[in-house]
VOFIFI-785995 format. One line per field, with one value per atom (N, C-alpha, C): z, y, x; residue number from 1; atom name. Coordinates in steps of 0.1 Angstrom, whole numbers, plus 5000, padded with zeros to 4 digits. Example, Ala and Ser with C-alpha at 12.3 -4.5 7.8 and 13.67 -1.06 7.14 Angstrom:
up <- 5078,5078,5078,5071,5071,5079
north <- 4943,4955,4967,4978,4989,5000
east <- 5132,5123,5132,5128,5137,5129
k <- 1,1,1,2,2,2
a <- N,CA,C,N,CA,C
! end
This chain:
up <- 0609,0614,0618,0631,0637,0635,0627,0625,0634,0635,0638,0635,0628,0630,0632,0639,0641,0630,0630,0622,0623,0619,0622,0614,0611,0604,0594,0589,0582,0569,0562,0552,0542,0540,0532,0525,0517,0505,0510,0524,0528,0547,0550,0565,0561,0575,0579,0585,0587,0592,0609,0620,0636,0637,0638,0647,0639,0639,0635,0644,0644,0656,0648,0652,0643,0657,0651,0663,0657,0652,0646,0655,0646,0657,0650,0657,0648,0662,0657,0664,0674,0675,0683,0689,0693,0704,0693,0701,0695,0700,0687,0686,0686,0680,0679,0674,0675,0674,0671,0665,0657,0666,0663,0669,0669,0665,0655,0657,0669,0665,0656,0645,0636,0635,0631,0630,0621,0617,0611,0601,0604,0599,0595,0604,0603,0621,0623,0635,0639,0652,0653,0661,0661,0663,0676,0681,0696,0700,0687,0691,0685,0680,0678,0692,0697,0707,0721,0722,0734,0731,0714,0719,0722,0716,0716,0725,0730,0744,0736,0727,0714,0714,0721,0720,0713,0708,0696,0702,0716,0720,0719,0718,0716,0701,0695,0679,0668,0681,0676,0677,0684,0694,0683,0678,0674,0653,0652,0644,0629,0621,0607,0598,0593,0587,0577,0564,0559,0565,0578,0583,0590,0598,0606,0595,0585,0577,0563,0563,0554,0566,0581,0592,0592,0585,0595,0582,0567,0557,0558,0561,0564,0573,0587,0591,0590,0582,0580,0569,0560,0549,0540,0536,0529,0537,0549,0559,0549,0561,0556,0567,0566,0580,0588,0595,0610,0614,0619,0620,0626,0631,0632,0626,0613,0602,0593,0595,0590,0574,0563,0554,0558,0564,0572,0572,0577,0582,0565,0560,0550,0538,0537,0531,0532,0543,0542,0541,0542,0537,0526,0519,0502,0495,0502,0498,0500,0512,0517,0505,0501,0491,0480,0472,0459,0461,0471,0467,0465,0477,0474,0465,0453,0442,0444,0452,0453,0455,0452,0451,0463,0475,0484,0485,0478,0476,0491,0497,0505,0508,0513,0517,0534,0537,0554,0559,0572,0580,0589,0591,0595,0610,0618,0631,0635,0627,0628,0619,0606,0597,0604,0610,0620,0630,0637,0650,0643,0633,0625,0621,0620,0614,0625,0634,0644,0659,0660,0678,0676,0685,0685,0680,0674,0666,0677,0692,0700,0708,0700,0712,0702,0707,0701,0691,0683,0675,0673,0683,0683,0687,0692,0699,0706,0718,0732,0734,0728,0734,0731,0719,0715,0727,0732,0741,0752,0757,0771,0768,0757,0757,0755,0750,0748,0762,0776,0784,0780,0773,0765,0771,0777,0779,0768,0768,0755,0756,0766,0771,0770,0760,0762,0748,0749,0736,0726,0713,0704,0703,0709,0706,0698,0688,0677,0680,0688,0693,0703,0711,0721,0712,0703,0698,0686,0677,0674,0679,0690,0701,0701,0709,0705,0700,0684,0673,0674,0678,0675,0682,0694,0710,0704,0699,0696,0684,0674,0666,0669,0679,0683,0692,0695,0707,0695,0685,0677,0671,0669,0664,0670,0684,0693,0696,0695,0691,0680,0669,0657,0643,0651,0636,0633,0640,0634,0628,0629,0618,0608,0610,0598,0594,0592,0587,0574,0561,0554,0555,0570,0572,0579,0579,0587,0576,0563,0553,0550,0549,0544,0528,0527,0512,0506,0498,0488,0492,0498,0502,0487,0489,0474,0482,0477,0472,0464,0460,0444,0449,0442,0445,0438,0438,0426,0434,0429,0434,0438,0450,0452,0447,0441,0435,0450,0447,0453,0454,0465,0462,0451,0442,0435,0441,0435,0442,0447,0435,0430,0447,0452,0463,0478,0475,0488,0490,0479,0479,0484,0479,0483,0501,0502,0518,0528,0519,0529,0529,0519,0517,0528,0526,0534,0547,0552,0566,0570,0560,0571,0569,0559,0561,0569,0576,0586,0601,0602,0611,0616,0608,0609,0608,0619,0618,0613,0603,0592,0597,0590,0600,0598,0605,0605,0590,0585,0568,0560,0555,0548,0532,0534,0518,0513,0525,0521,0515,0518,0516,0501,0497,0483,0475,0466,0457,0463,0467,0476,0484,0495,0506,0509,0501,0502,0494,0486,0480,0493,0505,0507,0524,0523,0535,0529,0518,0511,0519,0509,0516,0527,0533,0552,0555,0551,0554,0551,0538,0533,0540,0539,0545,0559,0564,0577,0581,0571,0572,0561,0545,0536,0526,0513,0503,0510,0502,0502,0492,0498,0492,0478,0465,0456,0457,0454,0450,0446
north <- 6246,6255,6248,6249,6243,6245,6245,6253,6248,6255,6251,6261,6258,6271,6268,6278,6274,6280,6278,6276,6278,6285,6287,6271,6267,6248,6245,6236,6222,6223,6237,6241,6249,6248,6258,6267,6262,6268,6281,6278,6282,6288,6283,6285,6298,6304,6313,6310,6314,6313,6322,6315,6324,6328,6315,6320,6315,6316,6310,6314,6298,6302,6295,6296,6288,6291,6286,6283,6277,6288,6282,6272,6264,6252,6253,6259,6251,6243,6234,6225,6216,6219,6211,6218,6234,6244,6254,6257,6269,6286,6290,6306,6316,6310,6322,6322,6324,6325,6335,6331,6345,6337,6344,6345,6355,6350,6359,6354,6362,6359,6372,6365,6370,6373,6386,6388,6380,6367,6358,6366,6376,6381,6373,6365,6359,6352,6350,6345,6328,6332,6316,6309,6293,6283,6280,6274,6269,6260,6253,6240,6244,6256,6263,6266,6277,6284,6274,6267,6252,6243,6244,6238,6247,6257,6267,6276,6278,6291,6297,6306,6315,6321,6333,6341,6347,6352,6359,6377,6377,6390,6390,6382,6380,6383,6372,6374,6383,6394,6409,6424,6413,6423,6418,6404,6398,6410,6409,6416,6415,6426,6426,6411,6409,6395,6395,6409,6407,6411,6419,6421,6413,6401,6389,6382,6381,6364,6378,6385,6391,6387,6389,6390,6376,6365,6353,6343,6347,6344,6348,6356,6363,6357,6353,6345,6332,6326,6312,6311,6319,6322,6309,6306,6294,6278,6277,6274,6253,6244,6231,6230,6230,6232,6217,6219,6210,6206,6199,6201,6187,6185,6173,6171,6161,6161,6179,6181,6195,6197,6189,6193,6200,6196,6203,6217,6219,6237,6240,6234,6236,6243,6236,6238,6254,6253,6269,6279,6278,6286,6290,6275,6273,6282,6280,6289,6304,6310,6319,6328,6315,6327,6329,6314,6319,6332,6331,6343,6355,6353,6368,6368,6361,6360,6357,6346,6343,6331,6325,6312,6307,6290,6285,6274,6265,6251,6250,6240,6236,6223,6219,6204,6205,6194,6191,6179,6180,6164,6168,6156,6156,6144,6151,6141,6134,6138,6126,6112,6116,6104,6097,6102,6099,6084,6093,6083,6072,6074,6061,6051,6057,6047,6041,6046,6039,6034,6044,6039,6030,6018,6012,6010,6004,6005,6006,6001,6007,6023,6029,6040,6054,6061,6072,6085,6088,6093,6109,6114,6127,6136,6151,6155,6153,6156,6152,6140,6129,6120,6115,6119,6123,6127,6138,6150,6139,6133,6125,6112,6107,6094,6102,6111,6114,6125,6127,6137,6149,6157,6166,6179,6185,6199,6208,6203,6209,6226,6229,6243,6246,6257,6255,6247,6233,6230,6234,6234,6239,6254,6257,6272,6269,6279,6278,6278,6286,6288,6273,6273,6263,6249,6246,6236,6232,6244,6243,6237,6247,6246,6229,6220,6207,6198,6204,6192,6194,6207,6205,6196,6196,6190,6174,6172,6159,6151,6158,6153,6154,6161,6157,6144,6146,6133,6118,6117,6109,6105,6118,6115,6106,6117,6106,6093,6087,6071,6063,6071,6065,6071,6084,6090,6084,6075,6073,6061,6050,6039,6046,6051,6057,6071,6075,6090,6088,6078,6085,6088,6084,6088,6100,6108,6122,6131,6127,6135,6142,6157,6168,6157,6159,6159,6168,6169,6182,6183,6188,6187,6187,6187,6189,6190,6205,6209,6217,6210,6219,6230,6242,6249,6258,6267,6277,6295,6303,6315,6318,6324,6326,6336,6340,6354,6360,6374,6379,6382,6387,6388,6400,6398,6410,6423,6436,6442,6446,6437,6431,6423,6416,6408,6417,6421,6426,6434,6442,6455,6446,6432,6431,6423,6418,6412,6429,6436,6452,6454,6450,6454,6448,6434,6421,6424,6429,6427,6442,6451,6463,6460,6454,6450,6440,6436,6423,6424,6438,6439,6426,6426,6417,6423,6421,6427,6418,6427,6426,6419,6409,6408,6411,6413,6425,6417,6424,6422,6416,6419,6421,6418,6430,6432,6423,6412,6402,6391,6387,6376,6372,6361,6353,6355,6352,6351,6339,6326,6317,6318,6326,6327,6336,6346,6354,6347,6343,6332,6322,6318,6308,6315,6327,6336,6344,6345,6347,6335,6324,6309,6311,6309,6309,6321,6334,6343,6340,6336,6333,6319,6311,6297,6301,6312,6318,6328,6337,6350,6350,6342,6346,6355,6353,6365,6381,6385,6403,6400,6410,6417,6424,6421,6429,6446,6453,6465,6470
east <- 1253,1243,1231,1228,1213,1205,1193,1183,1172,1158,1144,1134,1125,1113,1102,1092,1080,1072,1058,1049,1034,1024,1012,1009,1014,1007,1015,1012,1022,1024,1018,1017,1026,1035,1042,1044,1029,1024,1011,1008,0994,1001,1007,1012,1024,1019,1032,1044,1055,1069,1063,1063,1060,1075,1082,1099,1110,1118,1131,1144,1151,1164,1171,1181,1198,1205,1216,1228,1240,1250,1264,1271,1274,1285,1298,1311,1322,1329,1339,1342,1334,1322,1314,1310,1316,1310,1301,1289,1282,1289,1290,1301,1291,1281,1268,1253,1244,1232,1222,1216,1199,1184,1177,1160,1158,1149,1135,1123,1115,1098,1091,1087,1078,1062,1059,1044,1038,1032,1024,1012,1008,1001,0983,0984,0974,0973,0958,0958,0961,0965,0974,0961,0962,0952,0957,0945,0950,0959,0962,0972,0985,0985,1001,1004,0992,0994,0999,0992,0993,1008,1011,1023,1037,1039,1048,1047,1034,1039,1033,1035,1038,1022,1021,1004,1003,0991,0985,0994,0994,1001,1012,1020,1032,1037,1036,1029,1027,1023,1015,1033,1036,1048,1061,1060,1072,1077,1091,1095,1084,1092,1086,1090,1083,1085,1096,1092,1107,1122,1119,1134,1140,1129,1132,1143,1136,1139,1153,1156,1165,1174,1175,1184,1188,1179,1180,1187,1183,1196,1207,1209,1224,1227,1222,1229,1234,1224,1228,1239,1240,1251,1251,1262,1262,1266,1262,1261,1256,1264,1253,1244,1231,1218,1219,1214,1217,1199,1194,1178,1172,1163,1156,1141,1147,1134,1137,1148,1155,1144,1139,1135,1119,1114,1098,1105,1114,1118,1123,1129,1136,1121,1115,1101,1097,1098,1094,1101,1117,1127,1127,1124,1126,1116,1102,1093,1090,1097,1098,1110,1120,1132,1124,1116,1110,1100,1091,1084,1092,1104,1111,1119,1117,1126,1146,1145,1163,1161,1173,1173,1180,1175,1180,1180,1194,1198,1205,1204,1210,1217,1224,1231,1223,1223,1219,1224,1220,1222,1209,1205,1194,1190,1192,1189,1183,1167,1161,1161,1167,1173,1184,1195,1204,1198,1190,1185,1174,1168,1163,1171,1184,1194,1198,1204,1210,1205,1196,1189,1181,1176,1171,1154,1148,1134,1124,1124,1117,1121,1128,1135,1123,1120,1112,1120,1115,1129,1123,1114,1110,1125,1122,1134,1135,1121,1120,1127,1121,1129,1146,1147,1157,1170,1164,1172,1172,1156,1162,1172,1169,1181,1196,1196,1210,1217,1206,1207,1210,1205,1204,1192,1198,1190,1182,1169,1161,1158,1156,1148,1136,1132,1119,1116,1107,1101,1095,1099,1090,1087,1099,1105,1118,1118,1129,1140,1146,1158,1163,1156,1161,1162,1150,1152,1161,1163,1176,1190,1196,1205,1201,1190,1190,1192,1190,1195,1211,1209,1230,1233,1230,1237,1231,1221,1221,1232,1231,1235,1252,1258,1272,1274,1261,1258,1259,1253,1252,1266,1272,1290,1295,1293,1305,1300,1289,1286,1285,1287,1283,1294,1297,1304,1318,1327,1339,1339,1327,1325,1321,1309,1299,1300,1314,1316,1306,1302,1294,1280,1275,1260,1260,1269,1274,1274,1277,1273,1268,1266,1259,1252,1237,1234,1222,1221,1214,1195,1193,1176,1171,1159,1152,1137,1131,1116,1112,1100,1100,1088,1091,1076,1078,1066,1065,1061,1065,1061,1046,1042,1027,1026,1015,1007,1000,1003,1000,0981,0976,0961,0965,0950,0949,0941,0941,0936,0922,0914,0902,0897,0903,0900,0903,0913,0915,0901,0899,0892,0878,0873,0859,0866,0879,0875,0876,0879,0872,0861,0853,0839,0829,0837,0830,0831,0845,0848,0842,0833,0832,0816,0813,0795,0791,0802,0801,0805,0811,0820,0828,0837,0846,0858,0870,0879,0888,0897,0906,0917,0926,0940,0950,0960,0970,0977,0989,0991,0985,0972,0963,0965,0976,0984,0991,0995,1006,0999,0989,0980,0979,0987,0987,0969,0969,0957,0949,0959,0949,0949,0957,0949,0939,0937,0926,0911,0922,0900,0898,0909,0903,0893,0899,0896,0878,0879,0863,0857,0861,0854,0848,0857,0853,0845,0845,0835,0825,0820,0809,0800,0808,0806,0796,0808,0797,0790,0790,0780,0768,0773,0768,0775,0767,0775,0770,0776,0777,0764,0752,0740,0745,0737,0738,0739,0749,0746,0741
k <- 1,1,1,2,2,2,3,3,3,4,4,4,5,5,5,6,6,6,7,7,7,8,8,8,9,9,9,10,10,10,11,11,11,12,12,12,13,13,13,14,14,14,15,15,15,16,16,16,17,17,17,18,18,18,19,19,19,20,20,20,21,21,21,22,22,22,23,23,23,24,24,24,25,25,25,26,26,26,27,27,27,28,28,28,29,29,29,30,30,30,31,31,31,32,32,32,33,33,33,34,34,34,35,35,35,36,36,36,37,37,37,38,38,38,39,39,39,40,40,40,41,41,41,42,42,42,43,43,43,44,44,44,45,45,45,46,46,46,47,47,47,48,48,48,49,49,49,50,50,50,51,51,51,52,52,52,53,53,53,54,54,54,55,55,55,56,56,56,57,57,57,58,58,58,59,59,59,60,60,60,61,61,61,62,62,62,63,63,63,64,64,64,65,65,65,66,66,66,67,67,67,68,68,68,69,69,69,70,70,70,71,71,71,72,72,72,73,73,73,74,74,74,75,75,75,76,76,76,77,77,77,78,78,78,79,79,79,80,80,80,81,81,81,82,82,82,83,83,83,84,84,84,85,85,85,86,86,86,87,87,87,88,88,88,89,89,89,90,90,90,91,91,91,92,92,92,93,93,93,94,94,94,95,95,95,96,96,96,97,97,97,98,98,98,99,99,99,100,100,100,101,101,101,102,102,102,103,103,103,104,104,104,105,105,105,106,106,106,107,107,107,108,108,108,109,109,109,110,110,110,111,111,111,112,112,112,113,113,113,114,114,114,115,115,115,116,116,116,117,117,117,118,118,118,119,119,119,120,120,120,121,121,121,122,122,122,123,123,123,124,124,124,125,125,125,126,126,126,127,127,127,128,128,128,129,129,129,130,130,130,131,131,131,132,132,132,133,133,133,134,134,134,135,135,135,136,136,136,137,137,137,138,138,138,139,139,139,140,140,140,141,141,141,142,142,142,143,143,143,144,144,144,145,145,145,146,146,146,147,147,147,148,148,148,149,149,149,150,150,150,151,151,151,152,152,152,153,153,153,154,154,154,155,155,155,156,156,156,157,157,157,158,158,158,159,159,159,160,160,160,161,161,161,162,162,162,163,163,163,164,164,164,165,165,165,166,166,166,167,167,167,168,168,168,169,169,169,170,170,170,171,171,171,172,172,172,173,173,173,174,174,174,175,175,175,176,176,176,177,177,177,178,178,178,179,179,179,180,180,180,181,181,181,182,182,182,183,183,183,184,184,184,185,185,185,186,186,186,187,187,187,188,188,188,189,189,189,190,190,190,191,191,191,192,192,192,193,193,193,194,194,194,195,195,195,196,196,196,197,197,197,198,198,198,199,199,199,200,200,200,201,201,201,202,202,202,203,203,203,204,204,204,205,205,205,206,206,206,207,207,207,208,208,208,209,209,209,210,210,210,211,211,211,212,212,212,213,213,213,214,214,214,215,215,215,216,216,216,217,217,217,218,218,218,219,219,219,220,220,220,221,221,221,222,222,222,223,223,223,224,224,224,225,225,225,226,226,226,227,227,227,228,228,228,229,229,229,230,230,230,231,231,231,232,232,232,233,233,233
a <- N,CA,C,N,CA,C,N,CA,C,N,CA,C,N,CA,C,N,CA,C,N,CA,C,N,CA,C,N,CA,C,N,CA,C,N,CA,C,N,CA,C,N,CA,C,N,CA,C,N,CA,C,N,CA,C,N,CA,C,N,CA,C,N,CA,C,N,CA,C,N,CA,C,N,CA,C,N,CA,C,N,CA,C,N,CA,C,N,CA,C,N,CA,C,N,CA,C,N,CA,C,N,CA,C,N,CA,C,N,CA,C,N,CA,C,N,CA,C,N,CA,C,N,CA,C,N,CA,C,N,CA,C,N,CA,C,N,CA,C,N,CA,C,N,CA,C,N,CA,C,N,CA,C,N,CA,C,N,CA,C,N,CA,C,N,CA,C,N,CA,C,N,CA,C,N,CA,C,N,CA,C,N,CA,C,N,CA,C,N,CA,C,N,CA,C,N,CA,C,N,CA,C,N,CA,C,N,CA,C,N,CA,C,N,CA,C,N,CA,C,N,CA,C,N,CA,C,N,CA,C,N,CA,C,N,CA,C,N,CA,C,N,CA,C,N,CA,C,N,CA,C,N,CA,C,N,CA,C,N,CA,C,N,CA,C,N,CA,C,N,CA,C,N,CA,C,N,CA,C,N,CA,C,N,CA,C,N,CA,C,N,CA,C,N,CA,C,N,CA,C,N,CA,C,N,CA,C,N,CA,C,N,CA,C,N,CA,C,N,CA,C,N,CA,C,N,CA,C,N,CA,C,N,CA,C,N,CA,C,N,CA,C,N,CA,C,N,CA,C,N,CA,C,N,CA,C,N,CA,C,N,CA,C,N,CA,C,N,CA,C,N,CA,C,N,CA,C,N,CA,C,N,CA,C,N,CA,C,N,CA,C,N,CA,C,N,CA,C,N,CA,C,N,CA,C,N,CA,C,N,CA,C,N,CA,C,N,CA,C,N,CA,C,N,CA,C,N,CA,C,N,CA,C,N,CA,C,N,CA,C,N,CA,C,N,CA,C,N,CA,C,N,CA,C,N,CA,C,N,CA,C,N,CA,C,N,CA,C,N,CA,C,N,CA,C,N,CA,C,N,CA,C,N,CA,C,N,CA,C,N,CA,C,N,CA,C,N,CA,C,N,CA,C,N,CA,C,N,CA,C,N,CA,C,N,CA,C,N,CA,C,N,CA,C,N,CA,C,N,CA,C,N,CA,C,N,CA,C,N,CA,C,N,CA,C,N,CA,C,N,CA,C,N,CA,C,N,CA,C,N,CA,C,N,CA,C,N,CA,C,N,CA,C,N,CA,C,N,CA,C,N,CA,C,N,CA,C,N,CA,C,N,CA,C,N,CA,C,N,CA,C,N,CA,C,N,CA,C,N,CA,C,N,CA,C,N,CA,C,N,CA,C,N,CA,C,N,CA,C,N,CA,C,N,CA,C,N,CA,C,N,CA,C,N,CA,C,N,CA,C,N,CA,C,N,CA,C,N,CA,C,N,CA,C,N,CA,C,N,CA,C,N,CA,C,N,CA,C,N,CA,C,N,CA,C,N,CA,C,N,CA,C,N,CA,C,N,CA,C,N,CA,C,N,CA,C,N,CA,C,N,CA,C,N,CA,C,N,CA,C,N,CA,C,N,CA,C,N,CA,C,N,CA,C,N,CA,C,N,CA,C,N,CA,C,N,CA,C,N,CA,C,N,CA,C,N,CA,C,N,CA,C,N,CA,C,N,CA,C,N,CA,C,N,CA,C,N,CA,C,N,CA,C,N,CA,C,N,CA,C,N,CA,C,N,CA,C,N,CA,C,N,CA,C,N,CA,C,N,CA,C,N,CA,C
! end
């Protein structure tokens, strides 16, 4: 199974899940495929937006977050994941099951470990270039879906040069991240970033409710940092 997802940032613990695409492979050919753009519930930065396409209007339009990712385990099933630099995506999967209380061990192969091993130490070992040394049709970059579809098409690309010496670097093996459940905000906080956001006229961002305990202290921070405290009562 091919995976790729995008990302409001590099964070796991602190970033949201934007997209997620897969792309089943058996025999070498892809049988089927999921995509899912998701509401982030927080606003996206300019250099998400600049690399991915991916607008704040878009964004706004894209599915419910728990129906996206309930849709998008089911598809992956007990699947071994496919990916380039596959543990970055994996990261947030992993964290995305603990909050929702289930557990997601996985085995992988990983494309970009692949092309470190074998392509040459000057050859660039992103996807992009990846896709051009192997002639490989990326589509759109840095969209989930298409880039998925990519690491598959690469990493068959890799087989057929590399996989019948080296069947044991083709190996599925066990990812590993550790992380812990986020707490939800309490209702203690929400209730003052309403207080704040309506004595400030500052508008609220869309799931509000979902926001962890640190991301809402860290969303205080920044208000304050730039308005000031809230006036005594």
């Amino acid at each position: 199974m091919a995976i790729d997802l995008e990302m409001t940032g590099l964070h796991a613990k602190t970033d949201a899940i934007l997209e997620v695409g897969a792309v089943r492979v058996r025999g070498g050919r892809e049988t089927d495929a999921y995509s899912a753009l998701l509401r982030p519930g927080k606003p996206l930065s300019e250099e998400v937006i600049r690399l991915t396409g991916i607008t704040e209007e878009m964004a706004e339009q894209g599915e419910e977050p728990e129906r996206a990712m309930e849709g998008f385990f089911a598809f992956l099933g007990g699947d071994v994941l496919v990916g380039q630099n596959v543990i970055f995506d994996y990261q947030f999967l992993k964290q995305w099951a603990v909050n929702h209380g289930f557990s997601f061990e996985r085995n992988a192969v990983d494309t970009l470990k692949l092309a470190r091993q074998f392509l040459p130490a000057e050859q660039k070992k992103n996807l992009e270039s990846l896709c051009v040394y192997f002639a490989v049709e990326r589509g759109r970059g840095h969209r989930a879906l298409d880039d998925a579809r990519a690491a598959g098409q690469v990493l068959e690309r890799l087989k057929e040069r590399y996989g019948a010496e080296h069947e044991k670097a083709f190996e599925p093996y066990p990812l590993q991240y550790r992380t812990k459940k986020q707490t939800p905000a309490t209702a203690h906080q929400l209730a003052y970033l309403k207080r704040y956001a309506a004595y400030y006229g500052i508008e609220l961002p869309a799931g509000l409710s979902e926001l962890t305990r640190s991301e809402a202290s860290r969303m205080a921070d920044r208000w304050i940092a730039r308005h000031g405290k809230l006036p005594r009562e």
